[in-house]
C-alpha positions as protocol buffer text, in pm:
chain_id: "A"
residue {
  index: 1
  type: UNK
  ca { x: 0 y: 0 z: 0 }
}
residue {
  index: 2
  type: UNK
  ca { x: 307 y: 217 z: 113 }
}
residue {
  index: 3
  type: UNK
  ca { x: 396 y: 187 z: -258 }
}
residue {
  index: 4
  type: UNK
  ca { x: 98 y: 255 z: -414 }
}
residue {
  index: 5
  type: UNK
  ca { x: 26 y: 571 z: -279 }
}
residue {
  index: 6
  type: UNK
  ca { x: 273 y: 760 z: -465 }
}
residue {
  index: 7
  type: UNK
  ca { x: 169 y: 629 z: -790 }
}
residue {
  index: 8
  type: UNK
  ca { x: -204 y: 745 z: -678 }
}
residue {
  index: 9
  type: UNK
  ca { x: -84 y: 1067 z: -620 }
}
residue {
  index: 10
  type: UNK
  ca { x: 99 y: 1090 z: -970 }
}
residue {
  index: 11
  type: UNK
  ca { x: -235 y: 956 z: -1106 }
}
residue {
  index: 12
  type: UNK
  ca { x: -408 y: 1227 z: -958 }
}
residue {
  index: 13
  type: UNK
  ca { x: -197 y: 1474 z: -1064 }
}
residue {
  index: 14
  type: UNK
  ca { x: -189 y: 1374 z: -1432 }
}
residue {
  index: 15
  type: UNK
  ca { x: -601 y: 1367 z: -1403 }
}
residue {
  index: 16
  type: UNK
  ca { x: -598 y: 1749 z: -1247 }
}
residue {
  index: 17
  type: UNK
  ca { x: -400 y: 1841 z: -1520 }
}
residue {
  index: 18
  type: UNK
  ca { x: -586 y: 1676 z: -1786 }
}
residue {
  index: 19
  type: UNK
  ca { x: -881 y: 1812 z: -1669 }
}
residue {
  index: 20
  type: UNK
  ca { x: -784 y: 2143 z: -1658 }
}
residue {
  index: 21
  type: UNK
  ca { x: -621 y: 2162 z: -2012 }
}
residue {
  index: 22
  type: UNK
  ca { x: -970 y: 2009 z: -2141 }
}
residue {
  index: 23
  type: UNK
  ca { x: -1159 y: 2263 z: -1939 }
}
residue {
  index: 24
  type: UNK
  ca { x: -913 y: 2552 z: -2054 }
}
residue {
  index: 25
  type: UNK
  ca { x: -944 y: 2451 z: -2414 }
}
residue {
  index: 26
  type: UNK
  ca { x: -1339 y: 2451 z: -2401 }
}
residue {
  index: 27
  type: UNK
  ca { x: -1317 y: 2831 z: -2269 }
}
residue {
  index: 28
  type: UNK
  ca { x: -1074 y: 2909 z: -2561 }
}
residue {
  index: 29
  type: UNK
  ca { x: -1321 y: 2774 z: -2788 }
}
residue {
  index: 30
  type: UNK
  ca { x: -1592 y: 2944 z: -2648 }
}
residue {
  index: 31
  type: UNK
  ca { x: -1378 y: 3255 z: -2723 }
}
residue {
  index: 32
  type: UNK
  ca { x: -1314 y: 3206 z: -3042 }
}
residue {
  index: 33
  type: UNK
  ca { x: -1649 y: 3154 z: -3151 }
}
residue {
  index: 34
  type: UNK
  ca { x: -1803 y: 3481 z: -2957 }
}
residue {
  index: 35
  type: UNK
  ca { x: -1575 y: 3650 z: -3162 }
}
residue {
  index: 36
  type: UNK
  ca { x: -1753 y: 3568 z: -3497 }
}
residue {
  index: 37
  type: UNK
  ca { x: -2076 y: 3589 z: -3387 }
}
residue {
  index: 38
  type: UNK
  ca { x: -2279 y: 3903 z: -3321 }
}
residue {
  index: 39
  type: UNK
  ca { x: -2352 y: 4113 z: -3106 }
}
residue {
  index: 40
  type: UNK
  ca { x: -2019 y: 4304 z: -3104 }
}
residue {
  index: 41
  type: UNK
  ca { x: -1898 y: 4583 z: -2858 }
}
residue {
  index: 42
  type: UNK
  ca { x: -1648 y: 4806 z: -3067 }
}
residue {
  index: 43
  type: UNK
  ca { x: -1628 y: 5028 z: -2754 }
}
residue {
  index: 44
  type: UNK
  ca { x: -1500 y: 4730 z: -2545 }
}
residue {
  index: 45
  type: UNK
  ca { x: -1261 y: 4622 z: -2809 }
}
residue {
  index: 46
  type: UNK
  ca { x: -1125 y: 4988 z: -2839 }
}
residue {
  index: 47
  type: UNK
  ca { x: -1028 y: 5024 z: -2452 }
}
residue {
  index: 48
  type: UNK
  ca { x: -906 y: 4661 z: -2511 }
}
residue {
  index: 49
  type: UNK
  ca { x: -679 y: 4764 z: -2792 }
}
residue {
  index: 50
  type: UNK
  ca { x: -583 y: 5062 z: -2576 }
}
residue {
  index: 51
  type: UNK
  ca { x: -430 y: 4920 z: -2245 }
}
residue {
  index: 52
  type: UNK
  ca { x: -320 y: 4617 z: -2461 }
}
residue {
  index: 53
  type: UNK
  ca { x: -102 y: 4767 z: -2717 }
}
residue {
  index: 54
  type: UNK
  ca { x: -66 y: 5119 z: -2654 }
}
residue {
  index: 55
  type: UNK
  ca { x: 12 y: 5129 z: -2282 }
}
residue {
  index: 56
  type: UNK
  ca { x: 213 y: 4820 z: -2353 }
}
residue {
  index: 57
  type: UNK
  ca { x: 486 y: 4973 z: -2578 }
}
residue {
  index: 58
  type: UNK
  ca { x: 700 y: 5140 z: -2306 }
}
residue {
  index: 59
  type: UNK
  ca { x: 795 y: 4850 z: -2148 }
}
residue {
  index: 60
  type: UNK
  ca { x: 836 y: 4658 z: -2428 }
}
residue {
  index: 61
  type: UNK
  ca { x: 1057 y: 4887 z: -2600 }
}
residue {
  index: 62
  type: UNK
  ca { x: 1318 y: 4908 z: -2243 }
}
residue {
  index: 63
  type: UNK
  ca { x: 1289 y: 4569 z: -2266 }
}
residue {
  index: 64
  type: UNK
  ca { x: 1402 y: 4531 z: -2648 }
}
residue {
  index: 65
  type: UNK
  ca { x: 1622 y: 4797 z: -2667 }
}
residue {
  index: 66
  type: UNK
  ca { x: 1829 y: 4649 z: -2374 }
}
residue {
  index: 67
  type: UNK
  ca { x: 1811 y: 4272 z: -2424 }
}
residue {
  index: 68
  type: UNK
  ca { x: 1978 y: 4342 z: -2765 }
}
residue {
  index: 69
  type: UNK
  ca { x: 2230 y: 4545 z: -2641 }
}
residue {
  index: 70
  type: UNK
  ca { x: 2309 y: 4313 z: -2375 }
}
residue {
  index: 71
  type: UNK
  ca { x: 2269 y: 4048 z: -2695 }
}
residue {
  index: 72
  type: UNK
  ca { x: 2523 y: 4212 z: -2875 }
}
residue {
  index: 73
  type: UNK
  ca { x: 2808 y: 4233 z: -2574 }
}
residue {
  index: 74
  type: UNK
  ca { x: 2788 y: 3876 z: -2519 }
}
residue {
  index: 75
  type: UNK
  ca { x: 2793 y: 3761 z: -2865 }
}
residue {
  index: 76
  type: UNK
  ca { x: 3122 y: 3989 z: -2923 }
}
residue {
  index: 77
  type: UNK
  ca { x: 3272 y: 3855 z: -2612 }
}
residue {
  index: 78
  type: UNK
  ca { x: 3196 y: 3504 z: -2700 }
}
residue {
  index: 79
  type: UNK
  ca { x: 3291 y: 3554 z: -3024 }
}
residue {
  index: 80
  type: UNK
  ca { x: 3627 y: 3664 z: -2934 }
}
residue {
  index: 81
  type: UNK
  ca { x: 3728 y: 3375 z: -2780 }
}
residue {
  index: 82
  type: UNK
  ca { x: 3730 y: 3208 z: -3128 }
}
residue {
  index: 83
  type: UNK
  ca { x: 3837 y: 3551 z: -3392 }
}
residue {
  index: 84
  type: UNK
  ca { x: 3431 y: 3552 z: -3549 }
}
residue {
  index: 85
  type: UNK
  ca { x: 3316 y: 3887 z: -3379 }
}
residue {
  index: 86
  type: UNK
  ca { x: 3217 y: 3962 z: -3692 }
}
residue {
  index: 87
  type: UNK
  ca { x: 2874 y: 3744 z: -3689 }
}
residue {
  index: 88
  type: UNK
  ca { x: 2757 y: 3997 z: -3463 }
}
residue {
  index: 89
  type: UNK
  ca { x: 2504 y: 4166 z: -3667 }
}
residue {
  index: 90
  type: UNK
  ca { x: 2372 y: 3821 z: -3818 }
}
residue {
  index: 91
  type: UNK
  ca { x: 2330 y: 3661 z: -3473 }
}
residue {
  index: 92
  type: UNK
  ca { x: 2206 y: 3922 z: -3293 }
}
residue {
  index: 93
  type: UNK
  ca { x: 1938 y: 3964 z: -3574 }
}
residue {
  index: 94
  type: UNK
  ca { x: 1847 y: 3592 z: -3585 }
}
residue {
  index: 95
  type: UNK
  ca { x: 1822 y: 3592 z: -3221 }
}
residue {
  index: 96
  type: UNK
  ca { x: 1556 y: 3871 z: -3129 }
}
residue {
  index: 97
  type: UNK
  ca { x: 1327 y: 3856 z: -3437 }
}
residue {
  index: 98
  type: UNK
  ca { x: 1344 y: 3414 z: -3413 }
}
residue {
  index: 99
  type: UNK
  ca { x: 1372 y: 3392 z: -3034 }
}
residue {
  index: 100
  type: UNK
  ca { x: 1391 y: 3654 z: -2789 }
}
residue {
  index: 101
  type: UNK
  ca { x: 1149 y: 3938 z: -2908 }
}
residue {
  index: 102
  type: UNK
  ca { x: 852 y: 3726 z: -2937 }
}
residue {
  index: 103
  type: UNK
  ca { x: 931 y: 3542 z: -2632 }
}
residue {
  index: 104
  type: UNK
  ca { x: 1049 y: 3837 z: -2416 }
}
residue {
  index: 105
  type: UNK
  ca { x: 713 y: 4055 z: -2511 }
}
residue {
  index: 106
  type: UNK
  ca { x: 539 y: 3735 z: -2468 }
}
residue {
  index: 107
  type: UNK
  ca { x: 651 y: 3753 z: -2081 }
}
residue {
  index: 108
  type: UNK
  ca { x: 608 y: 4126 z: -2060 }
}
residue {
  index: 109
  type: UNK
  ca { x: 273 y: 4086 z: -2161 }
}
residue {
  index: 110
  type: UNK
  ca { x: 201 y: 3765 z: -1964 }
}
residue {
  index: 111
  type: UNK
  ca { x: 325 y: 3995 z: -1624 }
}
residue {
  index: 112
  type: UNK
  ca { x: 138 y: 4362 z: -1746 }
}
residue {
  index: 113
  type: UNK
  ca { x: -193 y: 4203 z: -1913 }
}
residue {
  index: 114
  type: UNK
  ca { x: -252 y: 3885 z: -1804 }
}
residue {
  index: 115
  type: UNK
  ca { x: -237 y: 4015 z: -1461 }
}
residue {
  index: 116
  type: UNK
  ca { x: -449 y: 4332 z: -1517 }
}
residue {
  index: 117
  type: UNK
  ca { x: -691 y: 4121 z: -1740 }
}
residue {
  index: 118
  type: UNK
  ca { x: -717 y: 3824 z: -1436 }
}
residue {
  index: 119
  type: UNK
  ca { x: -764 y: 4088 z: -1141 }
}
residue {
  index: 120
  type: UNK
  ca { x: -1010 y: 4332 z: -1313 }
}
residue {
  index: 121
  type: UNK
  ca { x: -1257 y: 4020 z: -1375 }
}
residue {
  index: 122
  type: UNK
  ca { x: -1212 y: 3818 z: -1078 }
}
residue {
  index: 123
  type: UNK
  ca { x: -1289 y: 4159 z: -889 }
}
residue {
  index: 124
  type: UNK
  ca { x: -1624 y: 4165 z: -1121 }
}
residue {
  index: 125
  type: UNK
  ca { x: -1728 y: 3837 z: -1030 }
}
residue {
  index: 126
  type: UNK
  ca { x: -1658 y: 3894 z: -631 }
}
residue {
  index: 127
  type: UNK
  ca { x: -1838 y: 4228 z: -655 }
}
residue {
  index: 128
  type: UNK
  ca { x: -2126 y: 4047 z: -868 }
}
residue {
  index: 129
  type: UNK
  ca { x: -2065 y: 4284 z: -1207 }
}
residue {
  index: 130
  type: UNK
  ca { x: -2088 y: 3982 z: -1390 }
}
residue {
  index: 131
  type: UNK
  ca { x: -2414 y: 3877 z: -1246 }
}
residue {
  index: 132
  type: UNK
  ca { x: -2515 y: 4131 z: -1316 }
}
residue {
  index: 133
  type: UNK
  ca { x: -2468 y: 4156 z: -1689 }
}
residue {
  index: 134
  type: UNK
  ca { x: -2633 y: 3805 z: -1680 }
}
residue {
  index: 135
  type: UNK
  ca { x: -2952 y: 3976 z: -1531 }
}
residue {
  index: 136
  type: UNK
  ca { x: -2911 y: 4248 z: -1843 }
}
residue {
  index: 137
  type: UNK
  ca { x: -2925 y: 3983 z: -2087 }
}
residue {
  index: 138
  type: UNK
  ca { x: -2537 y: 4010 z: -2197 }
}
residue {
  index: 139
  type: UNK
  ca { x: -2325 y: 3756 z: -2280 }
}
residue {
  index: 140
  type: UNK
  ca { x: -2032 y: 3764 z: -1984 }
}
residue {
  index: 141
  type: UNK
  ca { x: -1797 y: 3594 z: -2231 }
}
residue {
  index: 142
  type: UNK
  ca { x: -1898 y: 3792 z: -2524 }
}
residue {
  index: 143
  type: UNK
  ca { x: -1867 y: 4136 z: -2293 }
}
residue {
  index: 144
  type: UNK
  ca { x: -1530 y: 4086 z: -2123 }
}
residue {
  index: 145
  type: UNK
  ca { x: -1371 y: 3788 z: -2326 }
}
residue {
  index: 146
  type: UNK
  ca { x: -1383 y: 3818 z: -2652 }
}
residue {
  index: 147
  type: UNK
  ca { x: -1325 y: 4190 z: -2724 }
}
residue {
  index: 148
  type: UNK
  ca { x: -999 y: 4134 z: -2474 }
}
residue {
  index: 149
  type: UNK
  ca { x: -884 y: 3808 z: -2664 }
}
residue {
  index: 150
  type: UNK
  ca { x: -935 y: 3969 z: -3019 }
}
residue {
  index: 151
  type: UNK
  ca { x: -697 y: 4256 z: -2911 }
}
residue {
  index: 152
  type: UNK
  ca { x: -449 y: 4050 z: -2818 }
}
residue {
  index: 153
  type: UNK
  ca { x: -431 y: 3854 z: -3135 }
}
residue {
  index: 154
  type: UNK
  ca { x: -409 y: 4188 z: -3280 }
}
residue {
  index: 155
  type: UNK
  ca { x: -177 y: 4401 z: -3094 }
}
residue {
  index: 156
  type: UNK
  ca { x: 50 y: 4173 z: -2976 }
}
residue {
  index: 157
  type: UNK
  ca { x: 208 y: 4044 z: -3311 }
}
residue {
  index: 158
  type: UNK
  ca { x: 216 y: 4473 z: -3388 }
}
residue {
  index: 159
  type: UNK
  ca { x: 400 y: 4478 z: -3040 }
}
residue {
  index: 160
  type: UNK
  ca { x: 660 y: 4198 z: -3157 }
}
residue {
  index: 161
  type: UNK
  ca { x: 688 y: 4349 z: -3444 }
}
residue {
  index: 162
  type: UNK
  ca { x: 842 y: 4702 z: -3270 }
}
residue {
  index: 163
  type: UNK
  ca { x: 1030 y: 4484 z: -3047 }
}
residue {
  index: 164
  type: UNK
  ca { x: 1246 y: 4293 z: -3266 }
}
residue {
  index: 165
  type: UNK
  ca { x: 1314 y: 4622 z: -3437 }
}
residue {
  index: 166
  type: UNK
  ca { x: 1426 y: 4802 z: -3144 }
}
residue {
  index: 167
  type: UNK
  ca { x: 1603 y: 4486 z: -2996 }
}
residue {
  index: 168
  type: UNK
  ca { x: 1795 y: 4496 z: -3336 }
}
residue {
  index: 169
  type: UNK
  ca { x: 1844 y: 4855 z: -3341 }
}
residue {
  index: 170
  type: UNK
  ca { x: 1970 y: 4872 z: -2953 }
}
residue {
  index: 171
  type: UNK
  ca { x: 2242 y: 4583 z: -3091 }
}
residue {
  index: 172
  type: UNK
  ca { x: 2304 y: 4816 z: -3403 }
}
residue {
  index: 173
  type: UNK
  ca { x: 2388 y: 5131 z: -3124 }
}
residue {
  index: 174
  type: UNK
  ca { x: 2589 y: 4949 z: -2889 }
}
residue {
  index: 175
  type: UNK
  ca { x: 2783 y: 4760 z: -3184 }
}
residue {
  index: 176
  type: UNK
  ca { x: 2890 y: 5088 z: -3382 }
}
residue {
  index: 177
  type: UNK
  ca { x: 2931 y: 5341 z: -3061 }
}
residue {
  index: 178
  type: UNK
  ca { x: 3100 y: 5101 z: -2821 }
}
residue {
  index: 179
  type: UNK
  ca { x: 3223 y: 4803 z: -3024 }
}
residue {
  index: 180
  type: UNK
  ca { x: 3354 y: 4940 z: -3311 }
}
residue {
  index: 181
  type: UNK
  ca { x: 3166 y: 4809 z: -3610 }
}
residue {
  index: 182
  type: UNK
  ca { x: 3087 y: 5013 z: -3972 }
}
residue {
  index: 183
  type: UNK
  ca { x: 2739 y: 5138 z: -3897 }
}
residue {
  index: 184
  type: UNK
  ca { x: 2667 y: 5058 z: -4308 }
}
residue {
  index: 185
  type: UNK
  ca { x: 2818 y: 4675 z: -4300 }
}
residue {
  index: 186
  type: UNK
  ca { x: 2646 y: 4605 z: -3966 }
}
residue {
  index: 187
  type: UNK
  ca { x: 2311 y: 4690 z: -4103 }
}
residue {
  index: 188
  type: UNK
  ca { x: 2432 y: 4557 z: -4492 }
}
residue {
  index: 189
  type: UNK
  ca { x: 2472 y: 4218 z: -4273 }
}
residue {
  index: 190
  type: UNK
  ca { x: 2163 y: 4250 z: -4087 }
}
residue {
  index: 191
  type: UNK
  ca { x: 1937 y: 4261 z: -4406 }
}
residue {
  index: 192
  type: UNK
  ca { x: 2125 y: 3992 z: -4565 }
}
residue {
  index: 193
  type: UNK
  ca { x: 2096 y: 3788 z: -4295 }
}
residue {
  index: 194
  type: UNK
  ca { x: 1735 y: 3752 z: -4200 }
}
residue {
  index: 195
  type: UNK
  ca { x: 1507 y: 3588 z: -4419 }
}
residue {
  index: 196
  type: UNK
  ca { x: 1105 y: 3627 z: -4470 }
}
residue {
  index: 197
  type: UNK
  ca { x: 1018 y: 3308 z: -4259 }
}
residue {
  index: 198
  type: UNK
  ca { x: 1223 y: 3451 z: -3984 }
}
residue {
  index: 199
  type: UNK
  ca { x: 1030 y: 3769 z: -3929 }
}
residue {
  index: 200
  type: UNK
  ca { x: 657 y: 3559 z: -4019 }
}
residue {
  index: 201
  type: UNK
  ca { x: 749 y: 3321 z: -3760 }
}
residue {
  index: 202
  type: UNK
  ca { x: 774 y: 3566 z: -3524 }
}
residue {
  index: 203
  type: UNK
  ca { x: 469 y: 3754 z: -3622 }
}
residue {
  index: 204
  type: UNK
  ca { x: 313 y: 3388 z: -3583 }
}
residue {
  index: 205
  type: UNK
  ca { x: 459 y: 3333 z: -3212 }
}
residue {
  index: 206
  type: UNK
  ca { x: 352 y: 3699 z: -3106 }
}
residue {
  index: 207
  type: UNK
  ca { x: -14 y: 3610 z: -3216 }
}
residue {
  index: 208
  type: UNK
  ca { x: 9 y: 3255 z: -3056 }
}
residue {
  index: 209
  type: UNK
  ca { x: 114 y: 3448 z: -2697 }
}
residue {
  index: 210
  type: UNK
  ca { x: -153 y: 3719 z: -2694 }
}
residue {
  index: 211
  type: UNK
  ca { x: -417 y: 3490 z: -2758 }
}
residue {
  index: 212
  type: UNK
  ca { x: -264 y: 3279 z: -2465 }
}
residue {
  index: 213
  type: UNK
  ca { x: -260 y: 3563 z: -2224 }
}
residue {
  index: 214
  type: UNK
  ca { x: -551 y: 3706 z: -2283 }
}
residue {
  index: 215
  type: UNK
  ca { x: -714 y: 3362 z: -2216 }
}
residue {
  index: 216
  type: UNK
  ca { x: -530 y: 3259 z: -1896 }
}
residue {
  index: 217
  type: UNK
  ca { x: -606 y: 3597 z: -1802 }
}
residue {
  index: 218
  type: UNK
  ca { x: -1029 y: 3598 z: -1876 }
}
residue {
  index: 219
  type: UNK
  ca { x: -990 y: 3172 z: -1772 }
}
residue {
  index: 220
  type: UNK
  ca { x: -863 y: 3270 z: -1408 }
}
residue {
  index: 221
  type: UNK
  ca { x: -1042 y: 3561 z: -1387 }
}
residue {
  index: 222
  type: UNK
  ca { x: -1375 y: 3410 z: -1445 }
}
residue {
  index: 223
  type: UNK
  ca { x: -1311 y: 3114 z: -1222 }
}
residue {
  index: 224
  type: UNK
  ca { x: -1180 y: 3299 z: -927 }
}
residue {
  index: 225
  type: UNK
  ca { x: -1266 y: 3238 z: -590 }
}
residue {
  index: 226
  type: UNK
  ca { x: -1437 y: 3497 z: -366 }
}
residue {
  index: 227
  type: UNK
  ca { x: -1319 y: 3731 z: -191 }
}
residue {
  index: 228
  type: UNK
  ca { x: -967 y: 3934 z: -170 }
}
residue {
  index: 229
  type: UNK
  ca { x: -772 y: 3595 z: -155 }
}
residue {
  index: 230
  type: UNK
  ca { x: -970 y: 3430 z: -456 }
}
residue {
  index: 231
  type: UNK
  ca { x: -860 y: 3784 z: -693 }
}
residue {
  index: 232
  type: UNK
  ca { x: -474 y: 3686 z: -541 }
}
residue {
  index: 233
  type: UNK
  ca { x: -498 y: 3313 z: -611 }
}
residue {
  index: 234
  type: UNK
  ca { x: -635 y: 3382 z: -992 }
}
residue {
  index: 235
  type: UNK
  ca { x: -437 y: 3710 z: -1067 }
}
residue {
  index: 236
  type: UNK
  ca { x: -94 y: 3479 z: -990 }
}
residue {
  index: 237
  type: UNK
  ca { x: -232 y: 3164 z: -1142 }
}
residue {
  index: 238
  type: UNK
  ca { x: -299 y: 3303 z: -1423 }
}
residue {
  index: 239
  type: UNK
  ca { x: 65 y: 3449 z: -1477 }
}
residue {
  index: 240
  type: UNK
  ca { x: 178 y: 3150 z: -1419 }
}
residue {
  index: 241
  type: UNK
  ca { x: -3 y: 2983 z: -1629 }
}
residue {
  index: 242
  type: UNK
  ca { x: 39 y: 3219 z: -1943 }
}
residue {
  index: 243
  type: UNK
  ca { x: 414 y: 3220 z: -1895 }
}
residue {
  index: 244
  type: UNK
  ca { x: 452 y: 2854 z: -1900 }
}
residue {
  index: 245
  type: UNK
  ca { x: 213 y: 2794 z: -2203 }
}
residue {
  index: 246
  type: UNK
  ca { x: 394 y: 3108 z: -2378 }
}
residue {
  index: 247
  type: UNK
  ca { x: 754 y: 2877 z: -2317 }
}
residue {
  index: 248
  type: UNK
  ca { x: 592 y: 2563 z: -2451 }
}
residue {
  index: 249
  type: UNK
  ca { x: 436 y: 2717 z: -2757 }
}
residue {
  index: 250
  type: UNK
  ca { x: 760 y: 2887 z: -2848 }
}
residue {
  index: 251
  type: UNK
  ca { x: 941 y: 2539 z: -2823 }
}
residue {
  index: 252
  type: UNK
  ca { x: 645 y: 2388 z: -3038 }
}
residue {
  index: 253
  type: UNK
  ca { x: 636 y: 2665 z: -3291 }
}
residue {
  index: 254
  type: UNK
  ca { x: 1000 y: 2699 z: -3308 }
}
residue {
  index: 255
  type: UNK
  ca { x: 1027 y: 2328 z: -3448 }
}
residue {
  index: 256
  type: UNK
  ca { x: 740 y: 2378 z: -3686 }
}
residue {
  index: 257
  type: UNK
  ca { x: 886 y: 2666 z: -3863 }
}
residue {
  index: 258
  type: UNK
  ca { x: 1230 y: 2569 z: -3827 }
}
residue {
  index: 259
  type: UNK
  ca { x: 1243 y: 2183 z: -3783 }
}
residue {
  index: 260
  type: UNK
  ca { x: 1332 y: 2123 z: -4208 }
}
């Protein structure tokens, strides 16, 4: 029996886990298909579009601009070790728009709007907001999800999109002002360098991760608990949650574009 119970646990475990992804991917569909039906709320979108994308590009950009000077720095100091500092501009390029834009504004918007999305709902269900829009014959998940799930799959990629460009251009500043590189063959390499399914992939990964925050944001927001604890408990889980699914998508997506 002493050996059993372990393997009950682990059973247990694997169930919760099941259970949740299956209940996680029915809310996602449910989503999804509010989207395309009607009654819209353009108004809702709009202010979803606004603290999404908008209020989202300052710390995306700080976070860009320094990863890929911080990018750069290593990958000359590496690359001295062996006489190839030159690859530089290529690698630095390859790595934010492949890898570390979409995955760094990914997390930045996993912390910023999954968190915001998760607290402001779970504090409308404890406060009974959403009851009430049941009583006025609207649609909770058609009110607060899908207008907050459709601006993520728009702004985000947009957001991606800035960020690999100022990730590259923080690598292009610190590699002509401090590392001595010919600001024309640094950005001659640069262009050379990438190629289309580069910069589509990560237009494809920065959609994939705002849909995924936005939804682990509405998902733990509308299954909170009550009370001040129950907004806690959801506002973390869903972080959680969005940055370990944002990892795990990037792996996946990462070996679908780049796998041949």
């Amino acid at each position: 029996m002493m050996l059993l119970a372990p393997l009950g646990q682990l059973g247990r475990a694997v169930l919760g886990a099941l259970a949740a992804a299956g209940r996680i991917s029915i809310f996602a569909w449910g989503a999804f298909s509010h989207m395309l039906r009607p009654p819209f709320y353009p108004r809702e979108l709009l202010v979803a579009l606004l603290n999404i994308g908008w209020l989202s590009l300052p710390v995306v950009g700080l976070t860009a601009v320094f990863t890929g000077g911080a990018l750069a720095l290593q990958i000359y100091a590496g690359g001295a070790r062996f006489n190839a500092e030159a690859v530089v501009p290529q690698i630095v390029a390859i790595g934010m728009v492949r890898e570390l834009g979409p995955v760094l504004v990914g997390l930045m918007i996993a912390a910023r709007v999954t968190s915001s999305i998760a607290a402001e709902i779970a504090t409308m269900k404890v406060t009974e907001q959403i009851d009430a829009l049941v009583t006025l014959s609207t649609h909770p998940m058609k009110y607060l999800v899908a207008p907050r799930v459709a601006a993520a799959l728009i702004t985000v990629p947009v957001l991606v999109g800035i960020g690999d460009i100022i990730g590259v251009a923080g690598g292009y500043v610190v590699a002509t002002e401090n590392l001595g590189f010919n600001p024309a063959a640094y950005l001659k390499n640069t262009v050379d360098f990438l190629e289309w399914r580069d910069i589509v992939s990560s237009l494809v990964k920065g959609c994939a991760f705002g849909g995924i925050a936005a939804i682990m944001g509405c998902y733990y927001g509308m299954e909170s608990g009550r009370g001040a604890q129950g907004v806690g408990r959801a506002t973390k889980s869903s972080v959680e949650a969005a940055a370990v699914l944002i990892l795990a998508a990037n792996f996946v997506l990462t070996g679908v574009f780049f796998s041949l």
